[in-house]
N, C-alpha and C positions, 0 to 999 in steps of 0.2 A: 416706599423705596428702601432697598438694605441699605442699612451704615456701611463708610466708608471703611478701607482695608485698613484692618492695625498695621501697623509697624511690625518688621519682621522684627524677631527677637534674636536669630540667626545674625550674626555681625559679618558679616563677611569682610581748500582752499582751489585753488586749483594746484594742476600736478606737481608733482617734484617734492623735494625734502619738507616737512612740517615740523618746525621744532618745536620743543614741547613746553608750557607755560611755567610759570612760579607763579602760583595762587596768593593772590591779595583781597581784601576785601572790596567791596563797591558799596560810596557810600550815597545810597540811596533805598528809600522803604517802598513795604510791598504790605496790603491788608493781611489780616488772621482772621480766618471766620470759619465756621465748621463746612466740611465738602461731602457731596454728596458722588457717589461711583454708581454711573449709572450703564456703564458697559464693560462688561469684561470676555477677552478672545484670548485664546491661548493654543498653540502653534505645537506639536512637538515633532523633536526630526532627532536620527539617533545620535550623533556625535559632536563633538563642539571640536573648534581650532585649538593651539594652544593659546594663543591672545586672548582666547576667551575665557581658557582655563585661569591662565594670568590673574582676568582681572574678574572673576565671577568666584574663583575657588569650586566647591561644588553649590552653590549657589543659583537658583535660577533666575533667567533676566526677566523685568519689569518693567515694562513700559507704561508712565503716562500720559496720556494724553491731557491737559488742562483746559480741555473745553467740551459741549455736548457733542456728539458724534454727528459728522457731514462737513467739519469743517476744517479749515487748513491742517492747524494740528494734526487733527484725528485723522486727516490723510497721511501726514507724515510719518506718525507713532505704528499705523498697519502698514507705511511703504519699509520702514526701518527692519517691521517684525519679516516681512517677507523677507528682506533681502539679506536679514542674520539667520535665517533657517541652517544653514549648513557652517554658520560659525558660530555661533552662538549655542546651537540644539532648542530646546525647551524655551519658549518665549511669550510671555502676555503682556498684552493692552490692555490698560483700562481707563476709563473715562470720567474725570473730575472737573465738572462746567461750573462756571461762575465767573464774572467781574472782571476777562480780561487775562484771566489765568490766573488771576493773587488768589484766588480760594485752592486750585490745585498750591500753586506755591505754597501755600500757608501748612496742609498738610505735609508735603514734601518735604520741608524744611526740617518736621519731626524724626525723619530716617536718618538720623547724623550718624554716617561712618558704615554707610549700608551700600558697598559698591556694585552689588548687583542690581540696584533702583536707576533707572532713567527718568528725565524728563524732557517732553519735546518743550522749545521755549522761540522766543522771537521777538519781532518789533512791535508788534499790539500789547506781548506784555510790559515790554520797556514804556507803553505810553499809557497804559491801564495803571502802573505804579504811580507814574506825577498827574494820572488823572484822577486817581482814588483817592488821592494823601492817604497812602498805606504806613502799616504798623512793623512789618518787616521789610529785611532788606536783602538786595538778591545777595550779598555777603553767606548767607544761608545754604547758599549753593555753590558748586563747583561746575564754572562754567569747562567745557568740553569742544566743543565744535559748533563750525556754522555751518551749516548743508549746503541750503536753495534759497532762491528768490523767486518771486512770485509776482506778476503785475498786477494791478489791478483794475477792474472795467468798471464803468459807468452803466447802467442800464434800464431801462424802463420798460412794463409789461409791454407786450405785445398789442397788445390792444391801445394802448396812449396815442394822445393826438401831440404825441412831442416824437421828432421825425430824427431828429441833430441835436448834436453839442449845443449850438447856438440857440436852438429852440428851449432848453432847457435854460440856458442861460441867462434869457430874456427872461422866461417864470421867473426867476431869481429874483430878476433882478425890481421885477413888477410889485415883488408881495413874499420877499423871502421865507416869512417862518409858513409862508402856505404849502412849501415846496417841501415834503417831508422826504427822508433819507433813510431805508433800511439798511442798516448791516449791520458787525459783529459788535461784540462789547463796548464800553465808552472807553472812551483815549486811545482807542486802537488805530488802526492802519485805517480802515474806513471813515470813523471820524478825522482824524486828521486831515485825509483829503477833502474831507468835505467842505474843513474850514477852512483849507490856503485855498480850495477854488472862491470859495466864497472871498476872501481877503482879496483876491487877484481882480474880481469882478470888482473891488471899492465896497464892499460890503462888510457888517458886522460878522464875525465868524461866530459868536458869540449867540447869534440869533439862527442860527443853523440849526428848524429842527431834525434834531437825530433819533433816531428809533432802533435803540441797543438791544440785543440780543447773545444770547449766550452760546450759538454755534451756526454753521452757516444753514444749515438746514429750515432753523427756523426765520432766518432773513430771508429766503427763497419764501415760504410758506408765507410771507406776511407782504411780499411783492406781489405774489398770484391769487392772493384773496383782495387787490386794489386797498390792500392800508395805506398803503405809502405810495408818491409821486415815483420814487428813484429809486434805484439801489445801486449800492458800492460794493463788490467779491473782488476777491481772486478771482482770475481765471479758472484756475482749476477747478473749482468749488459750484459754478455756476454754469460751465459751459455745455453740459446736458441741456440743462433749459434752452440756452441761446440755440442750441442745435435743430432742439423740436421746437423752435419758431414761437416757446410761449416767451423771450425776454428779446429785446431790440437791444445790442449794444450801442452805447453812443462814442465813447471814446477810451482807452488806456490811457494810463497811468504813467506809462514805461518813455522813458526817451524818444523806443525808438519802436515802430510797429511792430506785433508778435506775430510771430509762426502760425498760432493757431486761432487766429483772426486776423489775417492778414488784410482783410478790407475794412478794419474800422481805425479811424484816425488815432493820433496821440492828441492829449491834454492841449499841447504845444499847438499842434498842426490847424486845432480849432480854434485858434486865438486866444488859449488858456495859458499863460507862463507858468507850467505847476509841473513837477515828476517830482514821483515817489513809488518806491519798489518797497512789498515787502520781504523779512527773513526771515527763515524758522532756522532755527536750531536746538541743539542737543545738551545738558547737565545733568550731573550729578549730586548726591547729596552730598554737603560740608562733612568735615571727619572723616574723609578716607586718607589714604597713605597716597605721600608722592606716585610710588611705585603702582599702588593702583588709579592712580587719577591715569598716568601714562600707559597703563595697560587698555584702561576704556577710551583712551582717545584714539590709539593701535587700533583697538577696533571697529570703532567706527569710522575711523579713515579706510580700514580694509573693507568695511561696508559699503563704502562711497565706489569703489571703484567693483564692486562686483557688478556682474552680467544684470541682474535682477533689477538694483538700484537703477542703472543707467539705463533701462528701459524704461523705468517708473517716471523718470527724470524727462525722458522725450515723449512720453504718453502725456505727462500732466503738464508739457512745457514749461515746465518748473527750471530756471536758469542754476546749473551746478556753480559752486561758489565755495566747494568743501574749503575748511579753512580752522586750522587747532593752533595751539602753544600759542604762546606771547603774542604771535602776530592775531590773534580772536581776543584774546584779552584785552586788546590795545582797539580793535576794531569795536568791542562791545563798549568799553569806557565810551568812545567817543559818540556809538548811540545814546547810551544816556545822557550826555550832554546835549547831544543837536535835539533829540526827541522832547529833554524834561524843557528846554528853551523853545521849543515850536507850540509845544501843552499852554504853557505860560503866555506865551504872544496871542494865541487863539484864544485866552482868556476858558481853559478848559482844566487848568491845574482844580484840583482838590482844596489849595488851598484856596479858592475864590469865594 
């Protein structure tokens, strides 16, 4: 595999008003461990906005993606590059897997004051940090915006003699650690659901086996070779499969039933007391200027409302949610609270 990208040496909500943040630190850690890039796309289109100018200088944009390619992120990071083609110009992805995203963070963290660098970010790696007991802390970065939200489904191969929620729930509850779970990284969005269903059923969450993976492609790959009893995605990430008949959804995640699965129940509606949505969103590296933190958040709030975006947004049913300044700062703080305390109660913290 090539080594990861150096460091350039080049320094460079919903609608209505978005104010803009005063950057503080968050005090919470995130692992250092070396990353590997194992995909790189690159976009070019002739002219950039001036927002872009703003905050890019001449500069070209970066995107990472912090996880193997097929999965939420990685959708994110190529929904973003599409839809900066004609403000942005010149634009690459590339892909940094491991641990929940703290292996991308951990290189990231090295680009201090580099504000043509992106990175997509979210609630699997807010629970990947109190899941790891990592070595850094998202302080390292400069948070930006919140995009989308994402539900997530319950599922079992096609082929399973488990028909329903409730059939599954009885495995459970017969012989839990039989009942194994594929999805993404540990302390993510997936494990967590795994273990407030399991909590909700009177059960150890603790005894949940989970089967982590580093992008969703390979949680797909390890459902359709019968490793695992279950799996937990996104929607978006999995709903090919459900399409061509190789996965059975059992239930969402979401409050309330989704668009594009409108016939499979919620958590709730099965007799499961459990909702949890996931978020991706968008950062920067620490060491830029006020003036360019607010230049990249201009733009990717102008990103959010292009034609492009808001088709991606209803193709992947991904819930818009755009969302910058003080009021994402204030909504991230309070993730890390609820997440590093749900990590903790699951008995799934790092520090255990």
């Amino acid at each position: 595999m090539p080594p990861p990208p150096a460091p350039d040496e080049e320094r460079a909500a919903p609608s209505g008003e978005r104010p803009r943040r005063a950057r503080g630190p968050l005090p919470y850690v995130v692992a250092a461990v070396l990353a590997v890039v194992l995909v790189t796309v690159t976009v070019t289109r002739g002219g950039t906005s001036d927002v872009a100018d703003q905050a890019l200088g001449d500069q070209q944009l970066k995107i990472m993606a912090p996880a193997d390619p097929g999965g939420g992120w990685d959708q994110t990071s190529r929904a973003m590059q599409a839809a900066l083609q004609e403000l942005a110009g010149r634009t690459e992805v590339y892909n940094v897997g491991g641990a929940g995203g703290t292996i991308g963070l951990s290189q990231f963290a090295q680009l201090d004051g580099q504000s043509h660098q992106l990175m997509t970010t979210g609630l699997i790696m807010v629970g990947a940090i109190a899941a790891n007991g990592s070595a850094n802390t998202l302080a390292d970065v400069t948070p930006l915006a919140r995009l989308t939200t994402d539900s997530q489904v319950i599922v079992v191969p096609a082929a399973s003699d488990i028909e329903t929620m409730d059939d599954l729930a009885d495995r459970m509850r017969e012989r839990l650690p039989s009942v194994s779970f594929a999805g993404g990284s540990a302390g993510g969005t997936e494990q967590i659901l795994a273990g407030l269903v399991a909590k909700d059923l009177g059960l150890d969450p603790g005894d949940v086996n989970y089967i982590a993976h580093s992008g969703g492609g390979e949680a797909v790959a390890t459902l359709l070779s019968g490793s695992a009893v279950a799996g937990i995605s996104g929607i978006s990430e999995i709903k090919a499969q459900i399409d061509a008949g190789q996965m059975r959804p059992l239930a969402v995640s979401s409050a309330e039933r989704v668009e594009l699965l409108p016939d499979v129940p919620t958590l709730r509606e099965s007799g499961i007391d459990v909702e949890l949505t996931n978020w991706r969103g968008v950062v920067a590296p620490a060491g830029i200027t006020t003036e360019q933190e607010q230049a990249l958040e201009d733009l990717v709030m102008a990103m959010t409302e292009t034609d492009e975006w808001q088709a991606t947004v209803r193709r992947e049913g991904w819930g818009d949610v755009a969302l910058a300044g003080p009021e994402f700062e204030e909504f991230l703080d309070d993730e890390i609270v609820r997440t590093t305390q749900i990590i903790d109660e699951l008995g799934l913290s790092g520090a255990r």
